[in-house]
C-alpha positions in Angstrom: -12.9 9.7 -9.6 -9.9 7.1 -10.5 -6.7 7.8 -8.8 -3.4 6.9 -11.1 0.1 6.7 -9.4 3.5 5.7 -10.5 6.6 4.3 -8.7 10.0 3.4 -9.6 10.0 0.2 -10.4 14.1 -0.7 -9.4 12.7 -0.4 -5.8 9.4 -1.8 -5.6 6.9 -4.2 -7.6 2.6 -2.9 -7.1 0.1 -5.1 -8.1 -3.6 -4.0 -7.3 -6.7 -6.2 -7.9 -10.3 -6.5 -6.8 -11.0 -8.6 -3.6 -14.6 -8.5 -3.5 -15.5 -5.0 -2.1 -12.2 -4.7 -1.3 -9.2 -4.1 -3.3 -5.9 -5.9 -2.7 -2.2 -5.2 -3.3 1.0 -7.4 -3.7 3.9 -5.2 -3.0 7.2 -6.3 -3.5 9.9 -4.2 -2.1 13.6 -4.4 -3.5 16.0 -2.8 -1.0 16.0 -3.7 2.4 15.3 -0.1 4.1 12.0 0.1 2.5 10.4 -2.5 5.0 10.6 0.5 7.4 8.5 2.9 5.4 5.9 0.0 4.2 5.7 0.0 8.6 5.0 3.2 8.5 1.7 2.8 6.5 0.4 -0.4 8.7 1.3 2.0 11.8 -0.3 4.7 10.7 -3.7 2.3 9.8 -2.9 0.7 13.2 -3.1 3.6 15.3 -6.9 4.6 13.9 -9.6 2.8 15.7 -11.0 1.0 12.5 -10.0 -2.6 13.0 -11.2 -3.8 9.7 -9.8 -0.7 7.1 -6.1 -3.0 6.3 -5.6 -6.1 6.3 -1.6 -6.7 5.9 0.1 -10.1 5.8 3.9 -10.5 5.1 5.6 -13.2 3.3 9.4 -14.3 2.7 11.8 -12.3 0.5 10.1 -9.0 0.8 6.9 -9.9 -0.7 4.0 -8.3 1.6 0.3 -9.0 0.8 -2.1 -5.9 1.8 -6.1 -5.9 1.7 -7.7 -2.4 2.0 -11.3 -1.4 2.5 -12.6 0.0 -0.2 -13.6 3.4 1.3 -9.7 3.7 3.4 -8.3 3.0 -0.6 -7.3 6.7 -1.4 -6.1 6.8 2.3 -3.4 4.0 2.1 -2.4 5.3 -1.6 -1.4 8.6 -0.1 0.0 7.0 2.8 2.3 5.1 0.4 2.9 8.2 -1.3 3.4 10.5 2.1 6.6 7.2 2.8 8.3 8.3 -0.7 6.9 4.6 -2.4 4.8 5.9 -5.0 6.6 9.2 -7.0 3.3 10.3 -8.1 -0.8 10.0 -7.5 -3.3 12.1 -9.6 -6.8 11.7 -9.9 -8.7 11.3 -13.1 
């Protein structure tokens, strides 16, 4: 199964792509109070024992850089969803 999702695209920018096994995102975020939900997902991946499921670098002017496990990839797309960044997932 594929998952789709959607966001608004005033307050943040998503760009997915393969990285090896792993799949990586460039997420740029347009209003300052966002950085504290896009915290929320690496805390919530931070508190789990799995050192290796995120991997989450940030970079000047909001631009953050975040490298997922394959098999933790549904996991982080609800998690952005669960902080109100995404508006929609589905799977197909």
């Amino acid at each position: 199964m594929r998952v789709e999702y959607s966001y608004d695209s005033k307050l943040i920018q998503l760009n997915e792509s393969a990285n090896g096994a792993d799949i990586e995102f460039f997420i740029t975020l347009f209003e300052n109070e966002l950085k504290k939900k896009l915290m929320k997902v690496r805390q919530y991946f931070d508190d789990n024992k799995v050192l290796t499921d995120i991997h989450y670098y940030i970079h000047p002017n909001n631009n953050y850089q975040v490298i997922v496990r394959n098999d933790f990839y549904n996991e982080f797309i609800i998690q952005l969803f669960r902080q109100q960044l995404l508006k929609e997932i589905k799977w197909v």
